[in-house]
N, C-alpha and C positions, 0 to 999 in steps of 0.2 A: 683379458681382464682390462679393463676402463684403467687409464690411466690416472690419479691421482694426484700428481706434481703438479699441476695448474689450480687444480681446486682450493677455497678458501678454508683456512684452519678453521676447525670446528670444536668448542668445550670437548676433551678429555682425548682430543685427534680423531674426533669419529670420521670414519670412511665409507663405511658401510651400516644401511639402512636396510632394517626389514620390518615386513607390511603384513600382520593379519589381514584378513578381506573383510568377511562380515562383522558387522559391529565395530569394524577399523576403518579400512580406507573404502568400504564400498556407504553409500549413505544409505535410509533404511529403504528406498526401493532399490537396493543391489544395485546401483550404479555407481558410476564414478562423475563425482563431481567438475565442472571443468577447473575449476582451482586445483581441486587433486590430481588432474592432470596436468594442469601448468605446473604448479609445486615439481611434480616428481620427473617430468621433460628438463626442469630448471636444475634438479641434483644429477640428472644425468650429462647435462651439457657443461657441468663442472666438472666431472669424472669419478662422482662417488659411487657406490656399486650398492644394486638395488636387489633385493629379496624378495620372495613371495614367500610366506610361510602360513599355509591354509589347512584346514580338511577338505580341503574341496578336492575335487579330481583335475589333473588337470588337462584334459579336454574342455574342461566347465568353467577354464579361467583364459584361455587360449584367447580367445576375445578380449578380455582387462589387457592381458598382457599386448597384444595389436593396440588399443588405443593409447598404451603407455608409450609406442615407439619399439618394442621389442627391447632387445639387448639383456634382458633381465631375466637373473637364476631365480628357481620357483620349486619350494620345498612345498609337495601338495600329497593327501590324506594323514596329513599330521608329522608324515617324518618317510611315508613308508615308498614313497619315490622323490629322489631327487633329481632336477634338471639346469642343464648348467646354461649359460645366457646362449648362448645358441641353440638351445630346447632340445641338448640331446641328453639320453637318459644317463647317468652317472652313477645310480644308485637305487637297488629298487628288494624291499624286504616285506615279501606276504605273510600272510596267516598259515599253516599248518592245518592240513583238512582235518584232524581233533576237532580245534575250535569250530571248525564248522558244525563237527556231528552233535557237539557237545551243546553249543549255544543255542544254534539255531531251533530246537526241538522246544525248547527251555524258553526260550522267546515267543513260541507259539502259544506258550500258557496264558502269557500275560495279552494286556488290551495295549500293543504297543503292534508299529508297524516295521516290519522286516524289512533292510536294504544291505547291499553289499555293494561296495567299491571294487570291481575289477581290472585286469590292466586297459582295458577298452571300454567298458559299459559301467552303468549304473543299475543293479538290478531291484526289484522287489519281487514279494509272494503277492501281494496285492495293494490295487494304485489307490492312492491317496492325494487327491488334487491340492489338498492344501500344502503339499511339499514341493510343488514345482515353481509355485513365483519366482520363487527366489532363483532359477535357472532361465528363466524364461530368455536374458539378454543372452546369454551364453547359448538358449539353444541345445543345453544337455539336459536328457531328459529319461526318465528308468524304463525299463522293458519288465515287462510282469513274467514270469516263469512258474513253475511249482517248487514246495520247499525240497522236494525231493531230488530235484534238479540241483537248486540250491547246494545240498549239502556236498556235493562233489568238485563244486565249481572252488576254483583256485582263488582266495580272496587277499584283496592290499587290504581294505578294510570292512569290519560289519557298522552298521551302525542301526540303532533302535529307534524310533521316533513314535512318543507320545504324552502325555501328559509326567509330569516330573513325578507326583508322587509314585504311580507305576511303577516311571523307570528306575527311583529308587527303592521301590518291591525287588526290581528285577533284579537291581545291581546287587542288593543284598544277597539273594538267591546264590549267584553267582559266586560273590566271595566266598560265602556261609559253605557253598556244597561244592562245590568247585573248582579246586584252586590249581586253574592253570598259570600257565607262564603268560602273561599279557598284560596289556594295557587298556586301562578304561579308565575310561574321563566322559566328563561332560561337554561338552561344545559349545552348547549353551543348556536352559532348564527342559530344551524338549528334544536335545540328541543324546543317544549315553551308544560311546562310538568306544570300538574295540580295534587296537592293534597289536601286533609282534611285541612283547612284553621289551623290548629294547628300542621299541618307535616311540621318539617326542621328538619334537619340533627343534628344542636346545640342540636334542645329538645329531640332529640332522643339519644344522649349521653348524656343528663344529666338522663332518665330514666334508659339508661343501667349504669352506673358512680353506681345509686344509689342504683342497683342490685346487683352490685359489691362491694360494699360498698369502693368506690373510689374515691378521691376528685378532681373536676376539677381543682383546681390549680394543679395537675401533668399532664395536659394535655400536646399532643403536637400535631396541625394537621397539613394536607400536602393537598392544594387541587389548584385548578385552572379555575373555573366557580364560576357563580353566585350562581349556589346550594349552595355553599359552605362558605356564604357569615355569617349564622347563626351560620353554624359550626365556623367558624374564629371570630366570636362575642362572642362564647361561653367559649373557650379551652384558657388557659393561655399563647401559644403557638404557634399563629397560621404561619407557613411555605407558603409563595406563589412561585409556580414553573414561571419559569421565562417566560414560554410558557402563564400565567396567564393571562385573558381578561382583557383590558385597564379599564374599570371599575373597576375589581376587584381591580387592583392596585392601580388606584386613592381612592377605599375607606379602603385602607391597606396602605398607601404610607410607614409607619414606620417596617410593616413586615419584618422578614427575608426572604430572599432568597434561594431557591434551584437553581440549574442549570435545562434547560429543562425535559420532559419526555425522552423524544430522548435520551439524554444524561447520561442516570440514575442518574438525580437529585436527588430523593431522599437517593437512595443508597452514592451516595457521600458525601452528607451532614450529613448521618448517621455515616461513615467512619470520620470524619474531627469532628464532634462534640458530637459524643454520643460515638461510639465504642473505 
């Protein structure tokens, strides 16, 4: 654990920072800005302790994390693996094959695209080019299978991708006829992503917090989706980027502000009130 006694007091003793990716610290071609790299080189060379808290997998962030410098713990498919700053796994809570036999078929109905998060791969029933830009730096990328295949294979997470009205066909579906033990959220308006009915981002920095032996009143996070909603319930802290879905900011209305992703929000907000 990063040492902290040299670092500069920060409003409310924050110590620790955590970073949605997309829509937060990545800009909109999924990069990392060099400012948000100096920014968050600059909190580590203070000794504050840095988060990753994504849906992404993280194989698919492995990369961010190398340009960051390393040394940073990384809460990735929403909650349902954690890794502690040495990248070893700490924590890690799949899906129940149910869920599989159950959604996946259910999924087939609708005009949406089937993927799962496993502990190694990215899979789909069928490829969809418009979903890989956003991997392309990363370099992770899905393997196509059958849904039959699918239904057996051990999953961290499902995730749906297509058009929003759809996916809220589907999600209805789902509650209305369906009522497992899980977790669905949106990611943004074209994911509607399924986890372990006890994975959010929040309870997964409070297990890592308590790994760390770290108190969440020094939290501070950064995020801009519905994922992100338990996170910003959890952390003393919570940062909404100004790109942040109208929801989110209706049920944040007192939050502070970053400026967009685009704009390297959170690097300037770091610049103006922490550095």
């Amino acid at each position: 654990m990063p040492d902290t006694s040299h670092a500069r007091p920060t409003p409310h003793n924050t110590n620790t920072f955590i970073f949605d990716m997309d829509g937060t610290l990545l800009n909109d071609e999924h990069a990392l800005s060099d400012m948000t790299i100096r920014a968050l080189h600059e909190l580590r060379a203070r000794g504050f302790n840095l988060v990753i808290a994504t849906g992404r997998h993280i194989n698919d962030i492995r990369c961010y994390l190398h340009q960051l410098g390393g040394g940073i713990a990384a809460i990735t498919c929403n909650g349902a693996n954690i890794h502690n700053q040495q990248g070893e796994l700490i924590y890690r809570e799949g899906l129940p094959l149910l869920v599989n036999e159950t959604l996946l078929p259910l999924g087939a109905q609708f005009d949406v695209h089937i993927n799962m998060y496993t502990d190694t791969e990215w899979l789909v029933t069928a490829p969809c080019e418009s979903m890989l830009s956003a991997h392309e730096q990363a370099q992770f990328f899905y393997r196509q299978i059958q849904l039959q295949e699918m239904l057996t294979t051990p999953a961290l997470k499902i995730l749906f991708y297509g058009e929003h009205a759809e996916l809220l066909a589907l999600k209805t579906k789902i509650l209305n006829e369906h009522p497992l033990q899980i977790n669905l959220t949106f990611s943004d308006d074209y994911y509607l992503e399924v986890m372990q009915n006890n994975i959010f981002k929040g309870h997964a920095l409070k297990v890592l917090l308590e790994k760390l032996s770290l108190s969440v009143e020094g939290t501070m996070a950064f995020g801009d989706g519905m994922n992100d909603v338990e996170l910003f319930r959890t952390v003393a802290r919570p940062i909404l980027m100004e790109n942040s879905s109208a929801k989110l900011q209706q049920l944040f209305p007192h939050a502070e502000r970053a400026l967009t992703n685009h704009n390297d929000g959170v690097a300037r907000f770091i610049y103006q009130h922490i550095l």
